[in-house]
DOGUDREN-812551 format. One record per residue (C-alpha): residue number from 0; residue in three letters; chain; x, y, z. Coordinates in nm, 3 decimals, decimal comma. Last residue first. Example, Ala and Ser with C-alpha at 12.3 -4.5 7.8 and 13.67 -1.06 7.14 Angstrom:
BEGIN
ATOM     k     r   c         x         y         z
ATOM     1   Ser   A     1,367    -0,106     0,714
ATOM     0   Ala   A     1,230    -0,450     0,780
//
This chain:
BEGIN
ATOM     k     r   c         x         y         z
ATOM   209   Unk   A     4,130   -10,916    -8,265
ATOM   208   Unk   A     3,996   -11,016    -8,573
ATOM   207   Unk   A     3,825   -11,310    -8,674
ATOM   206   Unk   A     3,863   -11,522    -8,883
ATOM   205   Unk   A     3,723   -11,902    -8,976
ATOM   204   Unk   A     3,879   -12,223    -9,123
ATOM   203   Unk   A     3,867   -12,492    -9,337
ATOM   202   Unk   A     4,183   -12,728    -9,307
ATOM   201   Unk   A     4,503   -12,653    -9,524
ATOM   200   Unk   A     4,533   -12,818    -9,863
ATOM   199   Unk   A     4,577   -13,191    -9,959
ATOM   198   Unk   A     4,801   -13,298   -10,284
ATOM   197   Unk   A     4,769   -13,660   -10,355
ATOM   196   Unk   A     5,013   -13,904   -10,481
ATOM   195   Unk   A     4,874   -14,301   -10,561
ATOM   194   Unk   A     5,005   -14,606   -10,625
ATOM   193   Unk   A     5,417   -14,436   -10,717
ATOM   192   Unk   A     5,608   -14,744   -10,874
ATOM   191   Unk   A     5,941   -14,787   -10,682
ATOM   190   Unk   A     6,283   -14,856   -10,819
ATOM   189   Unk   A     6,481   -14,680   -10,583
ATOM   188   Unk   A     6,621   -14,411   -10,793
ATOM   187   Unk   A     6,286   -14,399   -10,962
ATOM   186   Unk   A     6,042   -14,346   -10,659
ATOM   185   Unk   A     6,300   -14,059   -10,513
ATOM   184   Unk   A     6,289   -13,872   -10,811
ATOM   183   Unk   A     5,869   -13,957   -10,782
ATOM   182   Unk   A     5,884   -13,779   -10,470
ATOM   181   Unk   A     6,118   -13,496   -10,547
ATOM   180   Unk   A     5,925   -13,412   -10,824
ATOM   179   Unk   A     5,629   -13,412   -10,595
ATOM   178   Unk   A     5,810   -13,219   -10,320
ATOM   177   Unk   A     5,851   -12,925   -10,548
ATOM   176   Unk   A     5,496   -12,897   -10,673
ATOM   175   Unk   A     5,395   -12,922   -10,283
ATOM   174   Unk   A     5,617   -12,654   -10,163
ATOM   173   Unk   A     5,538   -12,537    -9,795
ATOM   172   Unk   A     5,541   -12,884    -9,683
ATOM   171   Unk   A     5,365   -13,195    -9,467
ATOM   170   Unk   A     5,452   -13,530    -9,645
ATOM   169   Unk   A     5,179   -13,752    -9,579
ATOM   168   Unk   A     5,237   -14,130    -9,640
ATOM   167   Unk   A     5,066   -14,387    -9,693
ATOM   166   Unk   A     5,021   -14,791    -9,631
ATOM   165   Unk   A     4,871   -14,726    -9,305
ATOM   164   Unk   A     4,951   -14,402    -9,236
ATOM   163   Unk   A     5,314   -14,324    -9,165
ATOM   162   Unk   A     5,405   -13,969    -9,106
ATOM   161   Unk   A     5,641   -13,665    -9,238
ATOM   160   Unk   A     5,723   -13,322    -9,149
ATOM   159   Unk   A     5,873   -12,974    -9,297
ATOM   158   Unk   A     5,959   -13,143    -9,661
ATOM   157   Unk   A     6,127   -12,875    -9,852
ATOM   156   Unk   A     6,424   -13,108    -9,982
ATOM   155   Unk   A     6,348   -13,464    -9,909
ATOM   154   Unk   A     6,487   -13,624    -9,566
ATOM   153   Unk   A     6,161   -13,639    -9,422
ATOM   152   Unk   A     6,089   -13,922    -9,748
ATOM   151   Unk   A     6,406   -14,126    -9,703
ATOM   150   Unk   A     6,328   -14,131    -9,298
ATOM   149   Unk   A     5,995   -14,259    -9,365
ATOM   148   Unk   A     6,135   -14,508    -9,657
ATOM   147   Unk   A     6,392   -14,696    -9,372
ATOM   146   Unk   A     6,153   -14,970    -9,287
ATOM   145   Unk   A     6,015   -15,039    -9,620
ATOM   144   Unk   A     5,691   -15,073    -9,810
ATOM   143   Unk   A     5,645   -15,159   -10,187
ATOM   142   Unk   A     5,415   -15,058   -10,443
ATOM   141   Unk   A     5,437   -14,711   -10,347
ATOM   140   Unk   A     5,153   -14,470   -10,193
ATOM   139   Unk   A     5,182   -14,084   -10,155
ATOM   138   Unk   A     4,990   -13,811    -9,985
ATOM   137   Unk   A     5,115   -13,470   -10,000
ATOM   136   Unk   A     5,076   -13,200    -9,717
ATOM   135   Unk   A     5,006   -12,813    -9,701
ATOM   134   Unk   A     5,032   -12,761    -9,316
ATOM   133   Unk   A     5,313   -12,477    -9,416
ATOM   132   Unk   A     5,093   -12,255    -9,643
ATOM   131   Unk   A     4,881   -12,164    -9,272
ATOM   130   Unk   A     5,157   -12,092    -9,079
ATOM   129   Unk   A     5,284   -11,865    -9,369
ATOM   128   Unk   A     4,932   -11,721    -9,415
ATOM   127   Unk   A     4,907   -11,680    -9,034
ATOM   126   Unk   A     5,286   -11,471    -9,048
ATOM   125   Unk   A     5,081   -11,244    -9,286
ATOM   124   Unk   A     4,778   -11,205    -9,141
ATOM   123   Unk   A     4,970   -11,102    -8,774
ATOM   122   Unk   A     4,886   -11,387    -8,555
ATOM   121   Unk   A     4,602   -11,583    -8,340
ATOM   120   Unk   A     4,570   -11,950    -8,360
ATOM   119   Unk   A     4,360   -12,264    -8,233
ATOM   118   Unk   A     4,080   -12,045    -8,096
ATOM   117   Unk   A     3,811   -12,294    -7,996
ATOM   116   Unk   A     3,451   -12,265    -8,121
ATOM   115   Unk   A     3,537   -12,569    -8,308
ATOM   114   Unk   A     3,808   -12,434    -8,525
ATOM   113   Unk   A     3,842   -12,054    -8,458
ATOM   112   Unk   A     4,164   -11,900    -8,677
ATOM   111   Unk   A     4,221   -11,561    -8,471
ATOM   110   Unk   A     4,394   -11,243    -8,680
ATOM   109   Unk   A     4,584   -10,933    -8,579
ATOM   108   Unk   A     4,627   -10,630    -8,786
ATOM   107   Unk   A     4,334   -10,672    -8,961
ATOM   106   Unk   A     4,116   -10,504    -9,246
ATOM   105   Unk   A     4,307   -10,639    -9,561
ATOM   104   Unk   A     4,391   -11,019    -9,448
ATOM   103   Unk   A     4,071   -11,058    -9,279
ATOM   102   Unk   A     3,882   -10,933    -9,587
ATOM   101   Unk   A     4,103   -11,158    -9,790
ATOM   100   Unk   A     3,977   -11,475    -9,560
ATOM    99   Unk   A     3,631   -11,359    -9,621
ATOM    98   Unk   A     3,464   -11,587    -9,298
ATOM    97   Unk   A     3,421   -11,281    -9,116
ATOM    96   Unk   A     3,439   -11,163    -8,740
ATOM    95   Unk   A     3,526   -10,844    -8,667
ATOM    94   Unk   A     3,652   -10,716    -8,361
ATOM    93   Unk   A     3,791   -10,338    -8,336
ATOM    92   Unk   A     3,951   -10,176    -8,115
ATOM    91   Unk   A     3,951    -9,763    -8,185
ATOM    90   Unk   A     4,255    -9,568    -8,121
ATOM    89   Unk   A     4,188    -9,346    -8,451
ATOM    88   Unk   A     4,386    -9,588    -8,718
ATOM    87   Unk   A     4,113    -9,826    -8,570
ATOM    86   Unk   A     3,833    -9,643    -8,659
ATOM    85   Unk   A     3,995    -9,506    -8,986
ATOM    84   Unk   A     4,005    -9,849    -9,122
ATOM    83   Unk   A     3,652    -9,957    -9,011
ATOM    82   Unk   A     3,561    -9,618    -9,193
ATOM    81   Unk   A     3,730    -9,765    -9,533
ATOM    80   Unk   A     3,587   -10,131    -9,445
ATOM    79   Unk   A     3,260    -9,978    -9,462
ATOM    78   Unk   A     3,291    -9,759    -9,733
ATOM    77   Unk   A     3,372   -10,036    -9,977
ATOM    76   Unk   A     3,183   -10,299    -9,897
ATOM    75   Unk   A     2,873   -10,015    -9,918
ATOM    74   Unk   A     3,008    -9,957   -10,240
ATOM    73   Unk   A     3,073   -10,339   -10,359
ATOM    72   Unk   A     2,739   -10,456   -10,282
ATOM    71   Unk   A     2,657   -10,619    -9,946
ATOM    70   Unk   A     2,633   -10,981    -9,914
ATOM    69   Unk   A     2,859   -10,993    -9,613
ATOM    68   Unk   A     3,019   -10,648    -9,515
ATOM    67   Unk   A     2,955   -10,655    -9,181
ATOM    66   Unk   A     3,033   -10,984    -9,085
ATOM    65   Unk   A     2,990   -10,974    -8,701
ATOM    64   Unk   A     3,110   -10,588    -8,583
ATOM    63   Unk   A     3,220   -10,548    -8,197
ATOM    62   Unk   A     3,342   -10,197    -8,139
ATOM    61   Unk   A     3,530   -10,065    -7,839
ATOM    60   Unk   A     3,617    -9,679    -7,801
ATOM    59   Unk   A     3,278    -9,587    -7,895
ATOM    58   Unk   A     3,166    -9,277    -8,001
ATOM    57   Unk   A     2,845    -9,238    -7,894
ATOM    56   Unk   A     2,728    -9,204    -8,240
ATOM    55   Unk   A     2,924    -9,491    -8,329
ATOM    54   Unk   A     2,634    -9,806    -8,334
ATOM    53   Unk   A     2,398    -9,598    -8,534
ATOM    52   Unk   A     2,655    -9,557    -8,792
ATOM    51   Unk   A     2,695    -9,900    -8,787
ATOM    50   Unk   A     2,324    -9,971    -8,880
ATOM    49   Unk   A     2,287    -9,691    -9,114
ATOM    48   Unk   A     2,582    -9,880    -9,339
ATOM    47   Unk   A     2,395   -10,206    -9,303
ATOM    46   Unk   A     2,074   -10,017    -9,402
ATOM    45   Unk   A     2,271    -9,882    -9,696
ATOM    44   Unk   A     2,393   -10,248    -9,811
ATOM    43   Unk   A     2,057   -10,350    -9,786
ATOM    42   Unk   A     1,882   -10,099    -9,991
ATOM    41   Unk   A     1,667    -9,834    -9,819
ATOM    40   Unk   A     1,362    -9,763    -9,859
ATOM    39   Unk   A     1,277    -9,899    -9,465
ATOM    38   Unk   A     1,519    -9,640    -9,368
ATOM    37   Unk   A     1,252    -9,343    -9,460
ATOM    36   Unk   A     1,396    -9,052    -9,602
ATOM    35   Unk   A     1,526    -8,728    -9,506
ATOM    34   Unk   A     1,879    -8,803    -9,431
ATOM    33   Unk   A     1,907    -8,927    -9,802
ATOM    32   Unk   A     2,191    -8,689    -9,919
ATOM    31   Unk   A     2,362    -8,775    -9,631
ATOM    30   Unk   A     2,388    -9,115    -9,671
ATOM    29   Unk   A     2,766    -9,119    -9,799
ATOM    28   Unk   A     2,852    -9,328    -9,531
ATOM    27   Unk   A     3,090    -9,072    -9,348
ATOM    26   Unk   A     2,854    -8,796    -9,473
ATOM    25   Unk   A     2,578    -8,964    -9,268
ATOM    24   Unk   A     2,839    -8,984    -8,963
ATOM    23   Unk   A     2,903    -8,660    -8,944
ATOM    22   Unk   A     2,525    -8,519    -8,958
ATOM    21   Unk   A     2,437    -8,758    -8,697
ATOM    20   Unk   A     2,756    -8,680    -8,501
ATOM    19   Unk   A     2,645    -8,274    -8,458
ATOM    18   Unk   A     2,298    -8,425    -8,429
ATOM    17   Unk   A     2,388    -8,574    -8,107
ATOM    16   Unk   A     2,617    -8,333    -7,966
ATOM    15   Unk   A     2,367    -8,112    -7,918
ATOM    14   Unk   A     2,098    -8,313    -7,858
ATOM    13   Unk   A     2,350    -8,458    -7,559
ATOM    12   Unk   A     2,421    -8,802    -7,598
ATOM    11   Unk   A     2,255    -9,057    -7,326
ATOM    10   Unk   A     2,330    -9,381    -7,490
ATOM     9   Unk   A     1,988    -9,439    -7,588
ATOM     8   Unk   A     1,940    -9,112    -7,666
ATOM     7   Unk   A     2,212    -9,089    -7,948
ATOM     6   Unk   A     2,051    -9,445    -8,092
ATOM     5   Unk   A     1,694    -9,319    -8,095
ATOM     4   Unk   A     1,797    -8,995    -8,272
ATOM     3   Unk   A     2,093    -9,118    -8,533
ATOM     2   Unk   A     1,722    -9,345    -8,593
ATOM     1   Unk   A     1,553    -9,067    -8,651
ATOM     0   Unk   A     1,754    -8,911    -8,941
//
């Protein structure tokens, strides 16, 4: 395929070599079969998987890849994250950005949370799931205020943190079904009406791998 061609020159592989890795990498994303044909037939998630085999033919030891598998149909999704696997079970490092939080949690080994262009977390996907559960919060209102209720409300089983805002407050947990029955618990043993409880998940976020 031309375009193995272009990309093999371009970083100064050997014609040797170079169709040696063209006919490699062609099986590797099951285009083999159409190494004759013209790329501009292709379908999308094909061109995408063209694209990255363009981008090892050198074989690279560092690979940046932004969203590869977005929009792409489940085969090319597929073989893509298998040879993204491989890569990095071979020595390769790999960044990948994606906003698939399960793709994250299935391709990496180490994951980044960007908010704002700034990094505000990097962790194994699992221990960043746990971080991530934690900042779950509840949001409750009673009919009457008191000094010592902030305390009361920390105090509750599986309640990490706890603040004062205006007349709320936000129970950070792990747990929110638990902490609402011990919220309105708490409500009836001191003779409080609950205003308003609200459950609030984690911020939006991005990954990226590392």
């Amino acid at each position: 395929m031309a375009e193995h061609d272009v990309s093999a020159e371009l970083y100064h592989v050997g014609r040797k070599e170079r169709e040696k890795k063209a006919d490699e990498l062609l099986k590797k994303f099951e285009l083999y079969e159409r190494r004759n044909d013209k790329a501009h037939g292709f379908s999308k998630g094909m061109k995408r998987r063209l694209t990255l085999g363009m981008g090892l033919v050198n074989s690279p030891r560092l690979l940046f890849l932004d969203e590869p598998t977005s929009g792409l149909d489940v085969q090319s999704n597929l073989i893509i994250r298998d040879v993204v696997t491989d890569l990095v079970l071979e020595g390769v490092t790999v960044f990948l950005t994606t906003h698939n939080i399960e793709e994250a949690n299935i391709m990496c080994d180490r994951v980044a949370i960007i908010n704002k262009g700034n990094i505000v977390a990097i962790d194994a996907p699992e221990s960043l799931k746990k971080m991530i559960r934690s900042v779950q919060s509840i949001e409750v209102s009673f009919n009457h205020n008191s000094a010592d209720q902030l305390d009361e409300l920390h105090r509750l089983p599986m309640v990490n943190d706890a603040h004062k805002e205006g007349d709320k407050f936000k129970l950070y947990t792990e747990d929110p079904s638990e902490v609402i029955d011990a919220v309105v618990a708490y409500a009836h043993t001191h003779n409080l009406k609950v205003i308003s409880i609200t459950t609030l998940g984690p911020v939006s976020r991005m990954y990226s791998y590392g």
